[in-house]
C-alpha positions in Angstrom: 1.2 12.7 -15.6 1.4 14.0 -12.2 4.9 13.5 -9.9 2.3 10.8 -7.9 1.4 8.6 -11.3 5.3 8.7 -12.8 6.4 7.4 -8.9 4.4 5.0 -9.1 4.4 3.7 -13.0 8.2 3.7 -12.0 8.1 1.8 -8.7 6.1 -0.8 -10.7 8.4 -0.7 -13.6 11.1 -1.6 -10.5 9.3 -4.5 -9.3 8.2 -6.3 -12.2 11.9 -6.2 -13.6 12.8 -7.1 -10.2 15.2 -4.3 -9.4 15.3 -4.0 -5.6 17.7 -0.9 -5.5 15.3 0.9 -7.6 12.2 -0.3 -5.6 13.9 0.8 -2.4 14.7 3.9 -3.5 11.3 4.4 -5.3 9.4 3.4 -2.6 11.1 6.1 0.3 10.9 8.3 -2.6 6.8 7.4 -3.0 6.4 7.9 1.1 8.0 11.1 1.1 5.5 12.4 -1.8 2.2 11.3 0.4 4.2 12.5 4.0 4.5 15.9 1.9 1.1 15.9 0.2 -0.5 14.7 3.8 1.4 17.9 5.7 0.0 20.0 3.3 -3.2 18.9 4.1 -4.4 18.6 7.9 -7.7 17.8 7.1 -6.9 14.9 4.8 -4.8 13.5 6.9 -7.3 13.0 9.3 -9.9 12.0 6.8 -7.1 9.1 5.8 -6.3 8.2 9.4 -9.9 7.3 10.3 -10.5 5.1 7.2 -7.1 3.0 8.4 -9.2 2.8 11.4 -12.2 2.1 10.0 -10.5 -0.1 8.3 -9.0 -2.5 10.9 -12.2 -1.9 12.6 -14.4 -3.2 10.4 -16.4 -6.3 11.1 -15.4 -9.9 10.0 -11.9 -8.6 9.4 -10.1 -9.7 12.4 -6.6 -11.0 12.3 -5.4 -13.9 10.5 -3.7 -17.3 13.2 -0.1 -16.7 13.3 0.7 -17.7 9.6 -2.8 -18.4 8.7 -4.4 -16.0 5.6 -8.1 -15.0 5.7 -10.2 -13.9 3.0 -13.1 -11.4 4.2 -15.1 -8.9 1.7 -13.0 -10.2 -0.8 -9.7 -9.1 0.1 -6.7 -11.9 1.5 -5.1 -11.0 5.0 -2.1 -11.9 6.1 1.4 -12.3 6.4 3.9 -10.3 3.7 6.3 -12.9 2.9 8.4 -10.7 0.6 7.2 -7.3 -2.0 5.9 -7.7 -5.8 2.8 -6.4 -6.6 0.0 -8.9 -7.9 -2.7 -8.3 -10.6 -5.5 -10.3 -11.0 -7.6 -10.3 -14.2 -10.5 -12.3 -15.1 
């Protein structure tokens, strides 16, 4: 398991017991990894940069009325009303 995966099996361990303290500290612990991994690499974080881009960019996404949620290429948009992580299964 890389230092990436155990971050982030832990962070999720955090929020499903609904540990805050450990999510906060988790998740600063989780941006420092990518700021690191993204120094190291110029080049990828330019390649990451223009997919955000691309991203916001990208047809039929526009923004959501102040409050209201959208659903475009099946992903929701919207407002964060608190943190949790959701999984969906069929």
């Amino acid at each position: 398991m890389t230092e990436f995966e155990r971050l982030r099996a832990e962070l999720a361990d955090a929020v499903a017991r609904g540990d805050e303290a450990a999510r906060r500290v988790l998740e600063e612990e989780l941006r420092g990894h990518v700021r690191q991994l993204l120094q190291s690499d110029l080049e990828a974080a330019r390649e990451l940069a223009a997919l955000l881009q691309e991203e916001r960019s990208s047809p039929g996404q526009s923004a959501p009325a102040s409050g209201g949620v959208t659903f475009s290429n099946n992903t929701f948009h919207g407002p964060v009303l608190g943190s949790g992580t959701q999984f969906n299964a069929l």
